[in-house]
N, C-alpha and C positions, 0 to 999 in steps of 0.2 A: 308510719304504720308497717310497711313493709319489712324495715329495719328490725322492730321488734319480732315481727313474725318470724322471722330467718334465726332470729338468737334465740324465742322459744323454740323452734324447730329444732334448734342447733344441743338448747341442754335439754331437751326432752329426746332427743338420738341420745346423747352420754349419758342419761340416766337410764336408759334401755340397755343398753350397751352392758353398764356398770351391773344391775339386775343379772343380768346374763350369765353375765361373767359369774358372778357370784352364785348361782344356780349352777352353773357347772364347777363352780367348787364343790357346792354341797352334794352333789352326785358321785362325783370324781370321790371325797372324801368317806362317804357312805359304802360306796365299795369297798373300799381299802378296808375298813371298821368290818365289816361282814368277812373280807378273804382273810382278814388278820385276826378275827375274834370268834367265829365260828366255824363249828368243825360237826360235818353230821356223822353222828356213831346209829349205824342203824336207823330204826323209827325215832329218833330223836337229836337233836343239836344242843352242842355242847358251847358256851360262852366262855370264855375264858376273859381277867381282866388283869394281864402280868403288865409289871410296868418297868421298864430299865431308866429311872429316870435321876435327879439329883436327890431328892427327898428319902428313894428307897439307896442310894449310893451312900448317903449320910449315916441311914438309921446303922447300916451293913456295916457299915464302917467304925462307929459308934458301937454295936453288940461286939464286937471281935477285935475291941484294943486292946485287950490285955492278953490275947493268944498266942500274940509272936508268930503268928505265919502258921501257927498248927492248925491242920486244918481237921480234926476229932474236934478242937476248943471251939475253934469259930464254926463248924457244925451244927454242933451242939447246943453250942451259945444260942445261935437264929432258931435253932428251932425250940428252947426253950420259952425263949421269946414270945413265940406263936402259940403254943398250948398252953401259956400263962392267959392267954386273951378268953375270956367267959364264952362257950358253947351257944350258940341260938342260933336257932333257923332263919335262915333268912330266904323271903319268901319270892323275892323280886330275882333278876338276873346276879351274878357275883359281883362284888364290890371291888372296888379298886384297894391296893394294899392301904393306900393313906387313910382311906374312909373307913378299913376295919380296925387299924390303929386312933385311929381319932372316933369312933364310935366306942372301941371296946366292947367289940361281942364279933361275932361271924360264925358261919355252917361250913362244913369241910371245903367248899368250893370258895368260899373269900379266905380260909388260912392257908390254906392250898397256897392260891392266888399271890398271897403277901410270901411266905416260904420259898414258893419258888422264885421269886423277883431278888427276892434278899440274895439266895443263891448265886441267881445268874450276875449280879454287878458282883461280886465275889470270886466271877468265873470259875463257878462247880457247873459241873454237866450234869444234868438232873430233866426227867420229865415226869407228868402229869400219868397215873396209873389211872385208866378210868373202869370201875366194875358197876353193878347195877346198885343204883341209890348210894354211892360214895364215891370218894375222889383221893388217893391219896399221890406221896412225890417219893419217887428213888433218886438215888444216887451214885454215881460211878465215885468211889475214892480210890484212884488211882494206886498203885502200890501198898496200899493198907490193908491189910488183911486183920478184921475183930472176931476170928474164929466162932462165929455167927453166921445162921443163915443167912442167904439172898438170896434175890431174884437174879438168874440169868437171862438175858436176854441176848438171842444170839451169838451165847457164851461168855459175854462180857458182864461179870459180876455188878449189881448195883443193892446197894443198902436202900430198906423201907424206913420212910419219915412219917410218921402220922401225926399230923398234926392236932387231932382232936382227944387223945388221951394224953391229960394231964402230966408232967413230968417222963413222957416216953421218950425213950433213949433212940440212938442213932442203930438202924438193923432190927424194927418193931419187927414180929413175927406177923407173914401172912396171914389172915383170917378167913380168906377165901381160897375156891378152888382156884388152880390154873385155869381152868375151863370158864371161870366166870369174868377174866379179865377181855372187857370188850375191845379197849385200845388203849396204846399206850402214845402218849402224845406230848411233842414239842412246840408249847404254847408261844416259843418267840416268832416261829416260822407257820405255825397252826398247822402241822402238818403230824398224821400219825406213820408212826413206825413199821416199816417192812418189818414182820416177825419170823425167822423163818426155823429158830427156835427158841423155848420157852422153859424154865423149869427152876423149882423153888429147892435149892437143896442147900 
């Protein structure tokens, strides 16, 4: 009797133990998912769901074979890609790029979301433009100059991608004032941007 009592003693500790252990996973992981995916703008927080992973490495890879390294082609290409996908609101938090591709629909924050993922396994430098009720993505094109406006940001030229107007070209024109852009933000590191100046010419 004793004997047994010592061995349920013994797996009833490792099943506490294992429990444990596994709570402080989901804790430990739940943070990460909050410092990694939220970011507060003001009265409100921002979710972001960019993903660098194989699935968006493939698709990236797969838009931009026939471009030869140009990077206006493979641009262009991803982001045609993105505003070919049907407009809807979507009412829950952003979706992850594979879920707005295997859905086929998403609101500026899941094409957002899938555009800038595409970008970043591509490695283009690009962040998230956040203004009131939208969301769109710039982009730094290094030595390219398409004699079109941009946003400067801290003097560094970056082209507007919008991804929710149909067939829009790489350099879409601001729509908004300077003054309405609330942050501008690096959804790999969830971090927004030092501004220290700003200006659309």
């Amino acid at each position: 009797m004793f004997i047994k009592s010592k061995s349920l003693r013994n797996l009833s500790f490792l099943i506490s133990i294992i429990f444990l252990i596994n709570l402080f996973y989901m804790i430990y992981s739940s943070f990460f998912i909050v410092k990694n995916q939220f970011t507060d703008i003001g009265d409100s927080t921002y979710v972001n769901q960019v993903r660098v992973d194989e699935y968006t490495k493939k698709l990236a890879d797969f838009l931009t074979k026939n471009c030869k390294q140009d990077s206006i082609c493979e641009v262009q290409n991803m982001l045609d890609f993105v505003t070919q996908i049907p407009y809807k609101i979507n009412e829950s938090i952003a979706k992850s790029p594979k879920k707005v591709v295997e859905q086929n629909f998403g609101d500026c924050d899941d094409k957002s979301n899938l555009l800038i993922s595409l970008l970043k396994v591509k490695d283009y430098e690009a962040y998230f433009v956040l203004v009131p009720n939208h969301i769109f993505v710039i982009i730094n094109l290094e030595g390219i100059n398409l004699n079109k406006k941009a946003l400067y940001v801290n003097n560094k030229k970056y082209y507007i991608l919008e991804t929710t107007a149909t067939n829009s070209k790489i350099a879409f024109p601001l729509k908004y004032k300077i003054e309405d852009i609330e942050a501008i933000i690096n959804p790999f590191t969830n971090k927004k941007l030092v501004i220290d100046s700003l200006e659309y010419k």
